[in-house]
C-alpha positions as CSV (number, residue, x, y, z in Angstrom):
1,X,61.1,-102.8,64.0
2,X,64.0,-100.7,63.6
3,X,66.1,-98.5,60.6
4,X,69.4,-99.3,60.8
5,X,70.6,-97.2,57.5
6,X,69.5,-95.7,54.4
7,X,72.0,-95.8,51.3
8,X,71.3,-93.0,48.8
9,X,73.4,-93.7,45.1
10,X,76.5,-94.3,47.1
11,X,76.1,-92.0,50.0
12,X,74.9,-93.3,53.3
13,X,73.2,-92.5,56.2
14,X,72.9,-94.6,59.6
15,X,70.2,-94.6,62.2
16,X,70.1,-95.6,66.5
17,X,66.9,-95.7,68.6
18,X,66.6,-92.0,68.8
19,X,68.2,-90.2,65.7
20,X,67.9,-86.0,65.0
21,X,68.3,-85.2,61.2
22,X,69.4,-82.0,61.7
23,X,71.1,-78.1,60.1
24,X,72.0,-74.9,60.7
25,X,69.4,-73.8,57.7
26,X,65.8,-74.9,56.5
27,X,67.1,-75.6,53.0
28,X,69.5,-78.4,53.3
29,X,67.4,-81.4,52.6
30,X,65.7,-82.7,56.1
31,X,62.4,-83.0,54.3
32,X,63.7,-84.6,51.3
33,X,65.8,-87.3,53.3
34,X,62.3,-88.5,55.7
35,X,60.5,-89.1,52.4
36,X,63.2,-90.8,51.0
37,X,63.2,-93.2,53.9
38,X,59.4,-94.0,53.2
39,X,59.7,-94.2,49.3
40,X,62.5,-96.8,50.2
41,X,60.0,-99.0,51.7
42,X,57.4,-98.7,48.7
43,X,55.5,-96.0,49.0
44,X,55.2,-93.4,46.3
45,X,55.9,-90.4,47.9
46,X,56.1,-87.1,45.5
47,X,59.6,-86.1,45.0
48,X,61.0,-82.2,46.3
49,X,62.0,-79.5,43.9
50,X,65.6,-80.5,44.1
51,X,65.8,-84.3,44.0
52,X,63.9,-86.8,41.3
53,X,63.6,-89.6,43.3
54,X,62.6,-92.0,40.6
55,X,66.7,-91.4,39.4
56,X,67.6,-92.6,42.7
57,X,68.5,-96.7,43.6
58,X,68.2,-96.5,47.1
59,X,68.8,-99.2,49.9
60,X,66.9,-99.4,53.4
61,X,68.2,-101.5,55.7
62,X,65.8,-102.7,58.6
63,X,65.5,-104.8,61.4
64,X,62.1,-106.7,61.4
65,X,62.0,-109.3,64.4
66,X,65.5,-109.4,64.6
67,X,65.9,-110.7,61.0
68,X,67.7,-108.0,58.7
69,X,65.7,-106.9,55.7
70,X,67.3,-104.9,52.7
71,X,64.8,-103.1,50.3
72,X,66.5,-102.0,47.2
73,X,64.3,-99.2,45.2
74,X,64.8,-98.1,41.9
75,X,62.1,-96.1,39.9
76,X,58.8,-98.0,40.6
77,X,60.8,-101.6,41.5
78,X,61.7,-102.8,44.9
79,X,63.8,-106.0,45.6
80,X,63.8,-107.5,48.8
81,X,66.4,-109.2,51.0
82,X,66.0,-110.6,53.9
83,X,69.6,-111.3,55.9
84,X,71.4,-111.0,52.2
85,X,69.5,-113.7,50.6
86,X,67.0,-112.2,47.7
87,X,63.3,-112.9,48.4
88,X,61.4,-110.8,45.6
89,X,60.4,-108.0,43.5
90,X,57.2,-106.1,43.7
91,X,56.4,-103.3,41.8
92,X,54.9,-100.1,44.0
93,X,51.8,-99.1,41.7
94,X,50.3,-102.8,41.9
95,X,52.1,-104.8,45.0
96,X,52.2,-102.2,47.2
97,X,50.4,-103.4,49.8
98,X,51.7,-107.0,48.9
99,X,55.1,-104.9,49.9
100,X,54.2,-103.3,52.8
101,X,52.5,-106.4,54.5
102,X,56.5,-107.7,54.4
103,X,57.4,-104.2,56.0
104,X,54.8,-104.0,58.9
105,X,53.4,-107.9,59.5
106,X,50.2,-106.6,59.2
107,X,47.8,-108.5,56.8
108,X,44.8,-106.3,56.6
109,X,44.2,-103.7,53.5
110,X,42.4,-101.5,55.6
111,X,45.6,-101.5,58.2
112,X,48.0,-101.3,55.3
113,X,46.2,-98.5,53.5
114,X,46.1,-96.2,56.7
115,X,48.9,-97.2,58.4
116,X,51.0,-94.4,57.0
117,X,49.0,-92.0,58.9
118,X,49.7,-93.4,62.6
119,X,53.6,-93.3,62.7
120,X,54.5,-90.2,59.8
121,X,54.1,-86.4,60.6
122,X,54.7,-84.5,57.4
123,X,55.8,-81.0,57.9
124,X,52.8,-80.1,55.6
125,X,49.9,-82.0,56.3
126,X,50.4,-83.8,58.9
127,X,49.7,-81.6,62.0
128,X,46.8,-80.7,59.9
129,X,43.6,-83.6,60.7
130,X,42.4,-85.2,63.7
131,X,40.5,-88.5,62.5
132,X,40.7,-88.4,58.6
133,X,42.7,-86.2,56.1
134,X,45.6,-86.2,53.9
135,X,48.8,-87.8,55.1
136,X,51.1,-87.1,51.9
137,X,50.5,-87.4,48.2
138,X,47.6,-89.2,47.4
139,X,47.9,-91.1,50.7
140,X,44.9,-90.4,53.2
141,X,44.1,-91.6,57.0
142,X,40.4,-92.6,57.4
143,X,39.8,-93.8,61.2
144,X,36.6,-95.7,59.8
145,X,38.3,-97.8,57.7
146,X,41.7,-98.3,60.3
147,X,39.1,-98.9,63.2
148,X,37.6,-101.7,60.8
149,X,40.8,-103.4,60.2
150,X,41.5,-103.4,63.8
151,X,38.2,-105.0,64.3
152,X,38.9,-107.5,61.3
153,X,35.4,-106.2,60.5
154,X,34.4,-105.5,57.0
155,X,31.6,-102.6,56.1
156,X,32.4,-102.8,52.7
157,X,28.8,-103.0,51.5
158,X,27.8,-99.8,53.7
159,X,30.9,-97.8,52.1
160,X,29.7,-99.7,48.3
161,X,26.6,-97.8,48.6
162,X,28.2,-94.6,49.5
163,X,30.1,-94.8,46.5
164,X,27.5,-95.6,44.2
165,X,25.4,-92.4,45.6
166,X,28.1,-90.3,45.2
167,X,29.1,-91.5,41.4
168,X,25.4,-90.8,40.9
169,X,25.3,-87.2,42.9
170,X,28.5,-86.5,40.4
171,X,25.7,-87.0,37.2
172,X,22.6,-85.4,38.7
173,X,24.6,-82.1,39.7
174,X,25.9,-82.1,35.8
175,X,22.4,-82.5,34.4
176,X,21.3,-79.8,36.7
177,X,24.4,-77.0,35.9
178,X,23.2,-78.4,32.1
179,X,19.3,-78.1,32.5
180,X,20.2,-74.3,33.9
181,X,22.6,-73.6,31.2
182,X,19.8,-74.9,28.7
183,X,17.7,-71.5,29.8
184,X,20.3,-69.3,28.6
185,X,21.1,-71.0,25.5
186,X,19.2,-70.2,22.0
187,X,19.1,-72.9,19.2
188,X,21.3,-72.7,16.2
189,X,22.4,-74.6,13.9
190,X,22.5,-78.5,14.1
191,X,25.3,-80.5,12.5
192,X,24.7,-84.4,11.4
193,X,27.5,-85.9,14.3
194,X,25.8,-89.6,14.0
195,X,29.5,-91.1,12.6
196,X,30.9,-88.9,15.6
197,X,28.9,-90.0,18.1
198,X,29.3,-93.6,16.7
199,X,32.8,-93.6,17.0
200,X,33.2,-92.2,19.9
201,X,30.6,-95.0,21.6
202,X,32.6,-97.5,20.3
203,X,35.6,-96.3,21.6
204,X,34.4,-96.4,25.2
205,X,32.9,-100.0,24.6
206,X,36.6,-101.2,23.6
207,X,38.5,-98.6,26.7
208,X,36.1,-100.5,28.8
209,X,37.0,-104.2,27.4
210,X,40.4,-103.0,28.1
211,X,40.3,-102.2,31.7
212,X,38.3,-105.6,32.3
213,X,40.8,-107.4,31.1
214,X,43.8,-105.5,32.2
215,X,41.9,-106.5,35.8
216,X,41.8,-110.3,35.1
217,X,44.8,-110.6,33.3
218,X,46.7,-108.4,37.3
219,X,44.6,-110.9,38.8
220,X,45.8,-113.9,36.9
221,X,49.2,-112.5,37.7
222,X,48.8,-112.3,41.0
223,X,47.5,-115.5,41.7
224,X,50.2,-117.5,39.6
225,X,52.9,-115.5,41.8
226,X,50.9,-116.7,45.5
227,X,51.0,-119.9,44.4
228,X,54.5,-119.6,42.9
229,X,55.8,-118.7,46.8
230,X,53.3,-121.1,48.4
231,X,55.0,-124.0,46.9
232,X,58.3,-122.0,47.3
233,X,57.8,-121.9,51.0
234,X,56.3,-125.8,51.1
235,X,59.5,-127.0,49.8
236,X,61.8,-125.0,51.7
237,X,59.9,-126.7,54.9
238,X,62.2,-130.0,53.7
239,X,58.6,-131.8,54.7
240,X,58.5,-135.7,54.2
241,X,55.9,-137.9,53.3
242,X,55.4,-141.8,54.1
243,X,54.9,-143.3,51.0
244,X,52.1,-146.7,51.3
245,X,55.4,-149.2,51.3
246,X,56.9,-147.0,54.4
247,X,59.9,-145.0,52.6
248,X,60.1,-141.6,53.4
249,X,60.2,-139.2,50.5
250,X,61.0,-135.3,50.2
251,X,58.9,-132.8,49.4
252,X,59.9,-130.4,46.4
253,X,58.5,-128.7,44.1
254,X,58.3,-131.1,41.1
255,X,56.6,-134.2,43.2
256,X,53.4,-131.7,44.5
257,X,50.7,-133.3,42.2
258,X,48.5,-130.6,39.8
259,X,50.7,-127.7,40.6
260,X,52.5,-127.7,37.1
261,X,49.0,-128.3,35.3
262,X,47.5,-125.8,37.7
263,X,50.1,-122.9,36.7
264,X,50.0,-124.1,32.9
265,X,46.2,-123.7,32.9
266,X,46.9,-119.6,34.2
267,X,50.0,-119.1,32.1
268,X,47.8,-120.4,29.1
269,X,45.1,-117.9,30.0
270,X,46.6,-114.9,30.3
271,X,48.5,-115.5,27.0
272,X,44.9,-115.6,25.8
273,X,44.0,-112.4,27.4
274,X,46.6,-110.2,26.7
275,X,46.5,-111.6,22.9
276,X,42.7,-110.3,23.0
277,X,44.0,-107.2,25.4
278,X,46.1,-106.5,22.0
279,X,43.7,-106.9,19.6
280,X,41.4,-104.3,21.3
281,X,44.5,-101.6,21.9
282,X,45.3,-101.7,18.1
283,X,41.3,-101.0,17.7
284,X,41.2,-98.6,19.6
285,X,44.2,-96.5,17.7
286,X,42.6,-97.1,14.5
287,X,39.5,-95.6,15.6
288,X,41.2,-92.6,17.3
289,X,43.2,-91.5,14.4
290,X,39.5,-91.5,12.6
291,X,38.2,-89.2,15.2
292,X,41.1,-87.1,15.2
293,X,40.2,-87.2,11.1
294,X,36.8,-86.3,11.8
295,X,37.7,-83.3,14.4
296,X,39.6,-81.4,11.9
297,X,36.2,-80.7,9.7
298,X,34.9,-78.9,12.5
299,X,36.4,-75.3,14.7
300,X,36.1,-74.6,18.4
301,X,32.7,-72.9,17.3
302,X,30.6,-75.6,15.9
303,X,31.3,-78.0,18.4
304,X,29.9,-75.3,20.8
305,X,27.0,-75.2,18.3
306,X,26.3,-78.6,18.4
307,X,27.0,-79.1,22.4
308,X,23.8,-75.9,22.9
309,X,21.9,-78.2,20.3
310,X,22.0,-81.3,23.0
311,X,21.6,-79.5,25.7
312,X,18.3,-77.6,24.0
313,X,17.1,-81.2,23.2
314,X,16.9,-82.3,27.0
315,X,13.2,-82.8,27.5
316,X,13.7,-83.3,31.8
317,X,12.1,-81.1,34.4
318,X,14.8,-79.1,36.7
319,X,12.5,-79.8,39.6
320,X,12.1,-83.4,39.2
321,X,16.5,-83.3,39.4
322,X,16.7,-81.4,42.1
323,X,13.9,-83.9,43.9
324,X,16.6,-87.2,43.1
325,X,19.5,-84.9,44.3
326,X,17.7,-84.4,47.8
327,X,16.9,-87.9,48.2
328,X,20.2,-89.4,47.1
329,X,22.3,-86.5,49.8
330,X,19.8,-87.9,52.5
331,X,20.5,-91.5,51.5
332,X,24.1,-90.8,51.7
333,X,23.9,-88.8,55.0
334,X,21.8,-91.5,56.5
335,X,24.4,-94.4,55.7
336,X,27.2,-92.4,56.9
337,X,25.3,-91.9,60.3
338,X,24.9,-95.3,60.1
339,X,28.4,-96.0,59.3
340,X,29.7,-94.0,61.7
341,X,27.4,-95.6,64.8
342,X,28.9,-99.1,64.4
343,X,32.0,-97.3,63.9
344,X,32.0,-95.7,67.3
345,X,30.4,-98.8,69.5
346,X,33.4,-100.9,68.1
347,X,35.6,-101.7,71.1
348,X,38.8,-100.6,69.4
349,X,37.2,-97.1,68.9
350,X,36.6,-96.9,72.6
351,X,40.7,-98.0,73.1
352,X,41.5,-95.2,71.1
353,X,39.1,-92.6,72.3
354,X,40.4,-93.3,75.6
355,X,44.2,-93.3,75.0
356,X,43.6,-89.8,72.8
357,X,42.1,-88.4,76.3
358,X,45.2,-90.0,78.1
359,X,47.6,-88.4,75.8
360,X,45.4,-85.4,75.8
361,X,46.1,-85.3,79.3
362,X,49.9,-85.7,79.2
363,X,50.1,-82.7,76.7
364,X,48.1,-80.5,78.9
365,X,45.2,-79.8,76.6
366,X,42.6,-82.2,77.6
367,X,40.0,-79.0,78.3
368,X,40.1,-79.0,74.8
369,X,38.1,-82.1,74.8
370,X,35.0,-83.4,76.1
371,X,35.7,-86.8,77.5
372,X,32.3,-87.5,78.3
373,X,31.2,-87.1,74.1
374,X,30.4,-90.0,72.4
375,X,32.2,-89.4,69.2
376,X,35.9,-87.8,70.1
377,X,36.6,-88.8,66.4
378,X,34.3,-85.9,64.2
379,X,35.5,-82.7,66.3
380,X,35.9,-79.9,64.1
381,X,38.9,-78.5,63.2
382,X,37.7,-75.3,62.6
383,X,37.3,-75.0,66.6
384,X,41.5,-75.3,66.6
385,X,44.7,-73.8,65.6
386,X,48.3,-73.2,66.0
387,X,49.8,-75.1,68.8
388,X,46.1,-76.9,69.9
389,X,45.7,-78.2,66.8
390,X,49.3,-79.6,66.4
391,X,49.3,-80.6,69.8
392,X,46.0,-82.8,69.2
393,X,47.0,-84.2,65.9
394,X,50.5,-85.2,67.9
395,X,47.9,-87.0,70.1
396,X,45.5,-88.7,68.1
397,X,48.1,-89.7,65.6
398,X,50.0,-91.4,68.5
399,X,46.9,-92.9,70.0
400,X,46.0,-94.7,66.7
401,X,49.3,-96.3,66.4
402,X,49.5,-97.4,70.2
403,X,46.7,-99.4,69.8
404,X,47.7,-100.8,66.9
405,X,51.2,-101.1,68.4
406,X,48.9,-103.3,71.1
407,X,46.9,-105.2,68.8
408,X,49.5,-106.2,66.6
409,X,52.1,-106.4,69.0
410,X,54.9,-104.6,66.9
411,X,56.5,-101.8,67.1
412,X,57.1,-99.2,64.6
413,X,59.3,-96.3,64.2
414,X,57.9,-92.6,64.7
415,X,58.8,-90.2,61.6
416,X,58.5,-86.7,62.8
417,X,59.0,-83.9,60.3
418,X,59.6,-80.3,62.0
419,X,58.2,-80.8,65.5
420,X,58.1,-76.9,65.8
421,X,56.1,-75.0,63.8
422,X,52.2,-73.6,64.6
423,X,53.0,-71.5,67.6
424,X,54.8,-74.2,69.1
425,X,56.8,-73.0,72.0
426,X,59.4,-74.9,73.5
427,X,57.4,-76.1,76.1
428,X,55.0,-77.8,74.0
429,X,58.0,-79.7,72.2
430,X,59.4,-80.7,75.8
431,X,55.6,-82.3,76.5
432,X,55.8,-84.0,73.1
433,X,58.6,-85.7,73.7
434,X,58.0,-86.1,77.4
435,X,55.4,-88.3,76.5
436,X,57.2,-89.9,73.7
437,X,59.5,-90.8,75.9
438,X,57.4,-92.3,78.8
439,X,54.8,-94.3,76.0
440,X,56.5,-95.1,73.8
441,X,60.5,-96.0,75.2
442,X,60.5,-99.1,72.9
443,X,60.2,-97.3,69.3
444,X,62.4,-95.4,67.1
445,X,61.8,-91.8,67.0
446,X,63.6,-90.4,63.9
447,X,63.4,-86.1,64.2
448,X,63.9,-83.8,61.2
449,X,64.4,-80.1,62.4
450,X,66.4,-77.1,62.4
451,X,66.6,-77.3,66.2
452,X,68.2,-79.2,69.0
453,X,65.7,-81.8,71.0
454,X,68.5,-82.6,72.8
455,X,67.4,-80.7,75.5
456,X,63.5,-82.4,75.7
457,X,65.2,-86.3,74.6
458,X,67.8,-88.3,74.9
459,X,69.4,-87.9,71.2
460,X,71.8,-91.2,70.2
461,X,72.9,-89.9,66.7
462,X,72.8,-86.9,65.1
463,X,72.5,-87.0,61.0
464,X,73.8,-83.1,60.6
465,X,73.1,-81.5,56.7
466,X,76.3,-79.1,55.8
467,X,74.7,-77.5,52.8
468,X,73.4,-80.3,50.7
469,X,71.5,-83.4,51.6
470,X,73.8,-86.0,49.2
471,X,77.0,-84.3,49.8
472,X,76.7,-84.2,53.8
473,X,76.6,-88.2,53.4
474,X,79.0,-90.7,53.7
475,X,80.4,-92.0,50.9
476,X,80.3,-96.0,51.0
477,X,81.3,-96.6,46.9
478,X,79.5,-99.2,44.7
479,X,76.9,-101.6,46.3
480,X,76.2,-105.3,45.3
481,X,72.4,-106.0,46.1
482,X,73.1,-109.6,46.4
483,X,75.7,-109.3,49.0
484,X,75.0,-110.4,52.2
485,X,75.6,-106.7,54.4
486,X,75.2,-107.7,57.7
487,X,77.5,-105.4,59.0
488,X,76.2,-104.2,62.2
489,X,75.7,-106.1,65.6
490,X,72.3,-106.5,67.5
491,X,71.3,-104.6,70.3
């Protein structure tokens, strides 16, 4: 896989195997043009203080597999092409991984969700974590689940009961913090809130019929647009079929038997459900302009009033709470152990631990780590900082996406935001790159900093900010997105 350019509005930018985004001053938009490349592709990266990107159209061009693949972003939409011809639009809050699966090959959620973390080092979190952590936004690495995709192996219901134990952790610290409050509370008085309290149970009962069927009308959607590019793809095959006298007869879309009754019978259904979908919504206004009715009777005060009066009323023993709390955190901690040993006996984690140590190794700060412990993947952070700590995040980032380089037998390009920083001297940078450029010769390493690597890698193109991001890049006037652009010759 490789970039070949990136087309802001009308102002473009083209990439080679090894490109430096570069300036003579921090402020010129380096930051702001490597998330732009990743919100291209679909994911919903926050925008910078200067740019909205959601105002932006902008157009990625990449080469997947030799095939050229344009993805056209505007606000929350992408549209696909793939060598000029449109394929189709996904929307990034509900298809993304639907989107990204086109991007990358890869097939599993687990993969998809993490795979951000393996290739992208953001200039603020990303030299930050080790195994799990925050990559950008509300996007997260967690080696559990990535190791588990690589393993197609599914610990859903461990990670199920985790959840559940920590949803129910979340109510039994609140009704302790409310049982302690209830000691330094004295009664006063109570207020009749039954037609309140009536309301307001009603209104979740109808907010929750609402979000189940806002689930099965997305996965009624869903479903009607697989089968939509099944059949697509089955009649673009231009298979035959040998009918019982011996004549040969295409396949298309309007001779596959049921299909047509098949996508009825779901287009029928979800105009059921989002006519009951409706009928709930307009509910649910009528009764919230009755609480907001009912609100008005009553100040800041008496609500406070009536919230001590509750409180007072709880007839539970602050021991007995503290008890469940116990048992649930040891419940938790002893399905996370458990979580965490078929985690680490997995033979992709043992890949990985080993190619950390090797790249460890290349970097020069293997004494850092103990090759011999079991578990490379819960060191503590605490134990690191400055250039260690970047300098081991370099290499267990980079070890995560080699194997799954290996695994999936693609190659991805390597997004590297300020490669100096944390004490980093210019040695360090020269061993980065050094091994960059000995494992990893076949990707695409796209820089953003204020200085030169030319002197640690062999730099093809240089994207150099004069002031502003926009105004430093080309100009390439008005863009059709349903013109074949194939204007640039293969390697």
């Amino acid at each position: 896989m490789r970039l070949i350019r990136l087309i802001i509005n009308n102002k473009e930018a083209k990439f080679k195997g090894n490109t430096l985004i570069t300036s003579k001053k921090n402020t010129s938009g380096k930051t702001t043009f490597i998330r732009l490349i990743l919100y291209s592709v679909g994911w919903n990266i926050p925008s910078t203080k200067k740019i909205n990107f959601s105002k932006l159209v902008t157009r990625l061009y990449v080469d997947i597999d030799k095939q050229l693949y344009c993805f056209v972003r505007h606000n929350t939409d992408v549209d696909i092409y793939r060598n000029g011809k449109y394929i189709d639009k996904f929307d990034t809050r509900s298809d993304l991984n639907e989107l990204l699966s086109i991007y990358s090959t890869l097939s599993s959620p687990f993969l998809l969700d993490n795979l951000l973390g393996t290739f992208y080092f953001d200039q603020e979190e990303g030299w930050n974590w080790l195994s799990k952590g925050k990559v950008i936004g509300g996007y997260r690495f967690n080696i559990g689940e990535f190791i588990e995709g690589l393993n197609n192996d599914d610990q859903s219901k461990i990670r199920e009961k985790i959840a559940i134990i920590n949803q129910e952790l979340k109510g039994y610290n609140l009704l302790k913090r409310n049982l302690t409050y209830k000691q330094a509370i004295d009664l006063n008085t109570k207020y009749d809130w039954n037609d309140f309290d009536k309301l307001n149970a009603r209104l979740r009962t109808i907010e929750f019929n609402i979000a189940k069927l806002r689930k099965k009308i997305t996965t009624l959607s869903r479903a009607r647009k697989n089968n939509d590019h099944f059949i697509s793809m089955i009649a673009d095959m231009k298979l035959k079929i040998k009918t019982k006298h011996g004549d040969e007869e295409l396949v298309t879309k309007d001779n596959i038997c049921g299909f047509s009754d098949q996508r009825s019978f779901i287009t029928a259904r979800l105009s059921i459900l989002k006519r009951e979908e409706k009928q709930h919504i307009n509910e649910k206004y009528k009764i919230e302009n009755e609480l907001k009715k009912f609100t008005k009777l009553f100040n800041i005060q008496s609500q406070l009033d009536r919230f001590n009066d509750s409180i007072s009323e709880l007839n539970i023993d602050l021991n007995s709470v503290e008890k469940i709390i116990n048992n649930l955190r040891n419940e938790k901690s002893n399905l996370n152990k458990e979580l965490e040993d078929i985690i680490s006996k997995n033979n992709y984690a043992q890949k990985i631990r080993e190619r950390i140590i090797e790249f460890c190794k290349e970097l020069k700060i293997d004494q850092y780590i103990n090759d011999n412990e079991d578990n490379l993947f819960s060191l503590e952070l605490k134990k690191y900082t400055g250039a260690v700590l970047h300098l081991l995040a370099f290499a267990f980032h980079l070890a995560y996406l080699s194997v799954l380089q290996e695994k999936k037998k693609q190659v991805f390009p390597i997004i590297i935001d300020s490669p100096f920083g944390n004490e980093i001297t210019n040695e360090n940078v020269k061993l980065m790159y050094s091994l960059l450029n000995k494992k990893f010769s076949n990707n695409q390493i796209i820089t953003a900093s204020i200085n030169d690597i030319s002197r640690f890698s062999n730099v093809e193109n240089k994207i150099i900010f004069n002031g502003s991001m926009l105004k430093s890049l080309e100009f390439v006037g008005d863009i059709k997105e349903n013109v074949n652009l194939l204007n640039f010759e293969w390697d």
